[in-house]
N, C-alpha and C positions, 0 to 999 in steps of 0.2 A: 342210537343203536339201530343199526339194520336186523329187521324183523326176518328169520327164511321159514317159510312153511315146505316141510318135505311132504309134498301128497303118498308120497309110498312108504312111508312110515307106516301108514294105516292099511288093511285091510280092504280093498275095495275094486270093484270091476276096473277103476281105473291100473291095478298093477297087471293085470289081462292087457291092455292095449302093451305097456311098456316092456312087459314079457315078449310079447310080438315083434315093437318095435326093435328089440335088440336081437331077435332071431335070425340067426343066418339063412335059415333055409326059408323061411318066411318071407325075410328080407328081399329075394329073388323079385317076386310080387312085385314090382313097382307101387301098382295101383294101391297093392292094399296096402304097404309102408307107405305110402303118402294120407291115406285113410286114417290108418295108428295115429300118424301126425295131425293129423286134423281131428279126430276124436281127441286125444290128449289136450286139445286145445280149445274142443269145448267143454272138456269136464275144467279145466285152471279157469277159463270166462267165468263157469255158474262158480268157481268159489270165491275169482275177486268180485263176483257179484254182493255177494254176502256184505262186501266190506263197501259197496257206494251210499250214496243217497238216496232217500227215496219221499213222496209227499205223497199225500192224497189226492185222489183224482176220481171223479163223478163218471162211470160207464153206464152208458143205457145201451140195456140187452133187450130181447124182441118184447120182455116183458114185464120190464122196469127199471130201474137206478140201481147199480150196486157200487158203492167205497170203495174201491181199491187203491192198495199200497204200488206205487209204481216210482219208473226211477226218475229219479229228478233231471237228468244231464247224462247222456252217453260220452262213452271215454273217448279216449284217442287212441289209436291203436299202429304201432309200429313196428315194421320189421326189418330182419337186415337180409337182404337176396342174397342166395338165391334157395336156400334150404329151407326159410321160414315159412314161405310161401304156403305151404300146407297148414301147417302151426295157426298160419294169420288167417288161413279160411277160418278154420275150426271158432277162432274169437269171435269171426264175424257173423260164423251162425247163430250165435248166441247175442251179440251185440249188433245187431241188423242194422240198425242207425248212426252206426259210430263215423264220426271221420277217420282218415288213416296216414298215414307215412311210410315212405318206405328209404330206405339207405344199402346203397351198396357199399358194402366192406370185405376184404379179401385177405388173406397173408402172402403179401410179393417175396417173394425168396429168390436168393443168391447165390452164385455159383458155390458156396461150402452150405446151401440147405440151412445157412440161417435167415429169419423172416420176420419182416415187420406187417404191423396193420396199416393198409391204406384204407380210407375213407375219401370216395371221389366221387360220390351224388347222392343227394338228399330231395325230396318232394315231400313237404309235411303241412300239414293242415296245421292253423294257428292251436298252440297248446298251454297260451298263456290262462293261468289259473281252474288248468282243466285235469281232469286226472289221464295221465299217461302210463298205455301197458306196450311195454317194450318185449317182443317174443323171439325167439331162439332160438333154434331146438338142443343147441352145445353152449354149452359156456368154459372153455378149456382152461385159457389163462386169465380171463375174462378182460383184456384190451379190447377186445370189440366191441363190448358192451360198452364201458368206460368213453371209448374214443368217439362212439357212437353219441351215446347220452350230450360229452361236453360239445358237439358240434351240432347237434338238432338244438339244444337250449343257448347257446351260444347269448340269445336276443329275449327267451321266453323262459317262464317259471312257471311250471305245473303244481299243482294241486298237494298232487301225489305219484309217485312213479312207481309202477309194480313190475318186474323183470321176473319174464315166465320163461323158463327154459326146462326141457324134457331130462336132459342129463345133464351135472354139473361134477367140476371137479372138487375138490376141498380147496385145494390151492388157487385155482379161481374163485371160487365163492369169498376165498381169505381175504382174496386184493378187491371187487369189490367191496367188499365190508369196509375195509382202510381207504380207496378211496374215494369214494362215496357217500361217507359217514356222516356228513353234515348238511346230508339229502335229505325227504320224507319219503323211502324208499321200503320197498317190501319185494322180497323175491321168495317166488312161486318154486319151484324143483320138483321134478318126476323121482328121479333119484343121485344118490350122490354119491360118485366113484372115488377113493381116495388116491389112486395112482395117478399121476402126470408122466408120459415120457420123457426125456431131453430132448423131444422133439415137437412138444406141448401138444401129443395126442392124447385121451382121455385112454384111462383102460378099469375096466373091458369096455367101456362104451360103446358104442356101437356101431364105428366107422365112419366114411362120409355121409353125412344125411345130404347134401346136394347130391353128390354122385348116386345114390341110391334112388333118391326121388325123381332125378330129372336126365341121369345120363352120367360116363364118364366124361370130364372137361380132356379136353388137349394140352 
């Protein structure tokens, strides 16, 4: 069974950034919605932090030895272009040593506005027997993630895979749960929209997060 932690369930400065995040007028902002997106990204790092390894390790400070608990292995860290990019800083500033990956994935559409996912480039750091966080800041229908996942592991088997994403719908989070099930998978969520359009936009969601962050495309 796939495990999902909803961080806005709870109470905490993190429902401030996702407040923001989904602000219209806020939104304007470029800088500071790519900010939101990169804080949200380090508050979901420090919680799958919680869930890694860790051993002891001998630190001498100016004035002697102290024990510390540190982490055994940094993750891998992967994202899909061109919205995540914010998202994926945010992990890094908290995971400073991490390797990473990146995947372009798109929805090509049709002259009647129906759409498939393409996946047409991958660069990944080996992620055989390591833990893998897969980030997003939407998860609509959740094929991206899916189609992403079965093409970066194609040849490798991680650890663990944890899939962070900012907003998610019910109906995506449904299909990964079904088909992913026989992963060791955990997904992270800011918050969770129950509406999907027939046009597998999230609602209220919070629009393009590429267009928003980096520009309209053409």
């Amino acid at each position: 069974m796939i495990k999902i932690n909803d961080l806005g369930a709870t109470d905490s400065v993190f429902n401030q950034f996702m407040a923001e995040l989904r602000d219209a007028t806020i939104q304007q902002d470029r800088l500071r919605f790519r900010r939101n997106l990169e804080r949200i990204g380090e508050v979901m790092a420090y919680e799958i932090s919680k869930t890694l390894e860790y051993e002891e390790e001998e630190i001498t400070t100016p004035l002697g030895i102290k024990e510390m608990r540190t982490m055994k292995e940094q993750p891998v860290i992967a994202t899909i272009l061109r919205a995540g990019l914010p998202f994926h800083n945010g992990m890094l500033n908290m995971f400073d040593h991490a390797d990473n990956a990146f995947i372009a994935a798109y929805r090509k559409y049709d002259k009647n506005e129906d759409f498939e996912i393409k996946v047409e480039y991958y660069s990944s750091a080996d992620v055989e027997g390591k833990v893998l966080i897969l980030c997003d800041p939407m998860l609509a229908t959740g094929e991206s993630i899916v189609k992403t996942l079965h093409g970066l592991l194609d040849d490798m088997t991680p650890k663990h895979i944890h899939i962070a994403v900012a907003v998610a719908s019910q109906d995506g989070l449904d299909y990964v749960q079904r088909t992913l099930s026989r992963q060791p998978v955990t997904i992270w969520v800011g918050s969770i929209d129950e509406e999907l359009t027939a046009k597998a936009y999230i609602v209220p969601g919070l629009g393009d997060a590429g267009d928003l962050a980096y520009g309209e495309k053409r």
